[in-house]
C-alpha positions in Angstrom: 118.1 69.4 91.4 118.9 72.6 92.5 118.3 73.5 96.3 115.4 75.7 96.7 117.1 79.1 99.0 119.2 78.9 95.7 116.7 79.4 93.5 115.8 82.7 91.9 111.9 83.5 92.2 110.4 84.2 89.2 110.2 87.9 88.6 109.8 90.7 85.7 112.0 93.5 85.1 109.6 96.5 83.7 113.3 98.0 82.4 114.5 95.1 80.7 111.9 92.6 80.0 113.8 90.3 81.2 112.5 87.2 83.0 113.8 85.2 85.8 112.5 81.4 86.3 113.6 78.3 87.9 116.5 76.7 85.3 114.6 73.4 86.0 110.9 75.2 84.5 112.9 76.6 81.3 111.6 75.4 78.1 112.7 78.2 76.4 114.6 76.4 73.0 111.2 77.5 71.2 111.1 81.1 72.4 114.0 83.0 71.4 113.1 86.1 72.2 113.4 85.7 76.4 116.0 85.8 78.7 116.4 83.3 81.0 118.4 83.7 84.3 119.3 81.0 87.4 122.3 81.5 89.1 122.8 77.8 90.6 125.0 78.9 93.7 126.6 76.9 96.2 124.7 76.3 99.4 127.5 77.0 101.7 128.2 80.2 99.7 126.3 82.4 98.2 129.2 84.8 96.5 130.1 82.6 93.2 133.9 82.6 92.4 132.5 83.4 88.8 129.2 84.3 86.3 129.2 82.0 83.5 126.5 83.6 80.5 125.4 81.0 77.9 124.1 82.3 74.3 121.8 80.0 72.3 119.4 80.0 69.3 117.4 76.5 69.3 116.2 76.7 66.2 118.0 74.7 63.5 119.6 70.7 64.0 117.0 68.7 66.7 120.8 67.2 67.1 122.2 71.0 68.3 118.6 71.5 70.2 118.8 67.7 72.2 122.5 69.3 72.9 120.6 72.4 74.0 118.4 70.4 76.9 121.1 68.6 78.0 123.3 72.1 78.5 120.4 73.3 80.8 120.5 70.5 83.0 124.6 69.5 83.5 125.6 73.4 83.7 123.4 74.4 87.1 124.2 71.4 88.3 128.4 71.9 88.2 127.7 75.7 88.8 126.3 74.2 92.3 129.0 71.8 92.5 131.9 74.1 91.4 130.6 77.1 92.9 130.0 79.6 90.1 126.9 81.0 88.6 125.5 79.8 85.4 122.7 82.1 82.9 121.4 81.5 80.0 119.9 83.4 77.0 118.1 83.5 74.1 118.0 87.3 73.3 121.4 87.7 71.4 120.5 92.1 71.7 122.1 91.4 75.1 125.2 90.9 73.9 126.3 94.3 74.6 128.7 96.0 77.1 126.7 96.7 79.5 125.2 93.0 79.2 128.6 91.4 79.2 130.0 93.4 82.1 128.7 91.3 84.6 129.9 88.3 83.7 133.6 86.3 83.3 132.6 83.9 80.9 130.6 83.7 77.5 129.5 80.4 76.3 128.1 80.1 72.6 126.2 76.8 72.8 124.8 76.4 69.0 125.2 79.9 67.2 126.9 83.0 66.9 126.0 87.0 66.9 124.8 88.1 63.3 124.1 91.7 64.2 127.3 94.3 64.0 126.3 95.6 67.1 126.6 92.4 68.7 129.6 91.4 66.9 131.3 94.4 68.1 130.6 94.1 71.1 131.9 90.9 71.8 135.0 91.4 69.8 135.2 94.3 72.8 134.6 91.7 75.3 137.4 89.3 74.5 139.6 92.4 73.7 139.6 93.1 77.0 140.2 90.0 78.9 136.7 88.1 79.0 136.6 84.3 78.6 134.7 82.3 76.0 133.8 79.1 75.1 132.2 77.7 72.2 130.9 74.2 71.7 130.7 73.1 67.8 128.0 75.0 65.3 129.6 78.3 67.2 132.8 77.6 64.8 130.7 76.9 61.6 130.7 79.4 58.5 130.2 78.5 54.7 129.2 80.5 51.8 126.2 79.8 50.8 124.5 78.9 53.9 122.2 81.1 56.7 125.7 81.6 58.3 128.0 83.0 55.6 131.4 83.2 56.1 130.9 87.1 56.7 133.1 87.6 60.0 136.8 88.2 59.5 137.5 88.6 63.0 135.8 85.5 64.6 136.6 82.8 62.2 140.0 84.0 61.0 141.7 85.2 63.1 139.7 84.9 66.9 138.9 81.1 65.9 141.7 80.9 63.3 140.4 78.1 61.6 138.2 79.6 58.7 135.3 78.2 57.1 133.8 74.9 57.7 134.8 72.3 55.0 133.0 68.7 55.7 132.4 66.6 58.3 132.1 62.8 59.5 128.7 61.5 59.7 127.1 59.4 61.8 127.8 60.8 64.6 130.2 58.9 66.6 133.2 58.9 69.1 136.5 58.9 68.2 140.1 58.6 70.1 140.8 61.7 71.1 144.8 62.4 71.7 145.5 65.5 74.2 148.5 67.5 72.3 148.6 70.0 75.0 148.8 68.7 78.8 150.2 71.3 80.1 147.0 73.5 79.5 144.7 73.6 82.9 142.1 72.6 80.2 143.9 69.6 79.6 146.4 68.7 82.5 143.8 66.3 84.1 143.6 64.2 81.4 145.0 60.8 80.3 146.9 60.5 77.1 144.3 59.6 74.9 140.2 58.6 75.9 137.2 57.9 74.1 134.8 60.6 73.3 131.1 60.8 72.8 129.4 60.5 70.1 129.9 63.9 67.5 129.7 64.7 64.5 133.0 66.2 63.5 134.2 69.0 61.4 137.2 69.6 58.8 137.8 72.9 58.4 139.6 75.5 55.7 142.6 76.1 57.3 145.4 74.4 58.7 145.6 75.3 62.8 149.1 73.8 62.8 150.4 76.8 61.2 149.3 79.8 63.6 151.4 80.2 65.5 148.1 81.9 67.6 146.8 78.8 68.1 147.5 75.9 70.8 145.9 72.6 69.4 144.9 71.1 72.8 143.0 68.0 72.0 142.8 66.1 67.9 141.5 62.9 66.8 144.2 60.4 66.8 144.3 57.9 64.4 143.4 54.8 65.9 140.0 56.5 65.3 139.8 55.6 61.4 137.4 54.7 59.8 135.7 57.6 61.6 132.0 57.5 60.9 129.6 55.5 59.1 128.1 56.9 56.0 126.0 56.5 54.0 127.8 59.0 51.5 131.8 57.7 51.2 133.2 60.4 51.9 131.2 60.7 55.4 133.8 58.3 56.6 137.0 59.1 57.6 140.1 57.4 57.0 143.6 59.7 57.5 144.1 62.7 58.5 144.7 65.3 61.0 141.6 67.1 62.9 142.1 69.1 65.8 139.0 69.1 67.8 139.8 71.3 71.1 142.4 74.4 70.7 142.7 77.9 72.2 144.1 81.4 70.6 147.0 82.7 73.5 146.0 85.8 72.5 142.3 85.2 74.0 141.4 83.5 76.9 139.2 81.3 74.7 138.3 78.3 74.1 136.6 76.2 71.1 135.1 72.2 71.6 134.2 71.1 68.6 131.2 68.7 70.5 127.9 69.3 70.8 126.2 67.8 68.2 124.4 64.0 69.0 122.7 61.5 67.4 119.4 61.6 66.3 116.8 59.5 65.1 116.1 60.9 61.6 114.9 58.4 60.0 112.5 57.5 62.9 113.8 53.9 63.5 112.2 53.7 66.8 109.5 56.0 67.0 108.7 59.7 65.5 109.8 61.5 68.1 113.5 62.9 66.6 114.6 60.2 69.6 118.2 61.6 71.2 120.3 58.4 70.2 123.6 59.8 72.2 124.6 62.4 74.2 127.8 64.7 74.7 127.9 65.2 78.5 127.7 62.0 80.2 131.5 61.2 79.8 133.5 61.8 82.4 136.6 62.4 81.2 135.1 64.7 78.2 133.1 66.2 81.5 136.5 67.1 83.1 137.8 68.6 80.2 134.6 71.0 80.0 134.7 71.7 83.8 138.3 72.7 83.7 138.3 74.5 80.6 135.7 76.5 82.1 136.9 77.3 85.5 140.2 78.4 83.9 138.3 80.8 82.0 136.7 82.1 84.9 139.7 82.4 87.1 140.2 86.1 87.3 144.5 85.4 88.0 144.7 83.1 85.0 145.3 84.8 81.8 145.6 84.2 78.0 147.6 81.0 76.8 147.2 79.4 80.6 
């Protein structure tokens, strides 16, 4: 729960149409069109180290939308505990310089920009030192699909990984093996843990070869068989899959999380019940918290 004094009151803005609510009130996966703003402050101070501003759409997977309720409640609650501020938003025409200028960090929690406005204009953010993180359907592009592989910069070079291949299915966890512990993403964590529940992606291109990117966290192979079917070649059994990894030339970073389980085939009820969920690990947590208060450390820079 958020504390109250911290709390903005809900308010309209005649310039921007913008509206500010309570993050516990916002129910705002199905309306894509608002802006929604808390800042969950510290109590003891009321200047956050950082502003933390989260895109998402809401509108396709129930898997990426259950990840979607679970975001609004576990990021106000480390922005109290960690002492940054933490908005969220819907309206993707606010990603925009003037927009992006008062925050540090930009967190893509399900989509990407389609506009070339709004493609630019992010492009201009990271350009210029801001911080991003992305959790997993932020890295996806194929051709055909509703998100073509139509952004050179972003997925070639930016995420350097190309054009979404295949992926494991059921979702599940794996053995995830930290390749990087030198990172301040990684440093706090052990060798190798267990994940939550994902379903994970194979991508076009081989990040061992760009020399851009730092691999920080892969699936290690005590992991196979990785997934569960039905189709054979859902289920994984060799391989390499990098999972967590950062371009040194951006202070960036991509999780390739964020998708959990869902009852499809209404086993239990037909409600789309959430069968797992991606932040209630602690270890995974860590990793999350630290990635994103080295992205919002003003001294830190690009690569570390």
């Amino acid at each position: 729960m958020i504390p109250q004094q911290l709390v903005c009151n809900p308010q309209q803005s005649s310039r921007t149409g913008v509206r500010i609510v309570r993050m516990s009130t916002v129910k705002a996966l199905s309306a894509a069109t608002l802006v929604f703003f808390c800042s969950a402050l510290s109590a003891h101070d009321a200047d956050p180290k950082f502003k933390v501003i989260a895109f998402f759409t809401g509108k396709q997977d129930q898997a990426h939308i259950s990840f979607l309720h679970e975001a609004e409640r576990w990021f106000p609650e480390q922005a109290t505990k960690y002492n940054f501020s933490f908005d969220t938003t819907s309206n993707w025409q606010n990603l925009n310089s003037d927009f992006l200028s008062k925050y540090q960090v930009v967190v893509f929690l399900d989509t990407r920009p389609e506009e070339p406005a709004q493609r630019a204009a992010f492009q201009t953010y990271m350009e210029h030192g801001g911080g991003w993180m992305g959790f997993h359907f932020a890295g996806f592009a194929l051709t055909p699909s509703a998100y073509p592989a139509n952004w050179d910069w972003y997925h070639n070079t930016f995420l350097g990984a190309g054009s979404y291949v295949s992926n494991s299915w059921r979702p599940v966890s794996a053995i995830l093996r930290v390749e990087d512990r030198k990172h301040p993403a990684t440093r706090n964590l052990p060798e190798t843990f267990k994940s939550s529940p994902s379903e994970w992606y194979r991508w076009e291109k081989d990040l061992r070869q760009n020399p851009d990117i730092d691999i920080l966290l892969s699936i290690d192979s005590t992991s196979f068989p990785l997934g569960t079917g039905p189709k054979l070649h859902e289920i994984w059994h060799s391989g390499y899959y990098p999972v967590v990894w950062t371009n040194r030339k951006y202070k960036m970073i991509y999780m390739n999380m964020g998708h959990n389980d869902i009852d499809y085939e209404h086993k239990y009820d037909t409600t789309n019940k959430t069968l797992s969920y991606t932040l209630n690990n602690p270890i995974q947590d860590r990793l999350i918290i630290d990635a994103l208060l080295w992205l919002g450390d003003r001294d830190q820079k690009a690569g570390r």
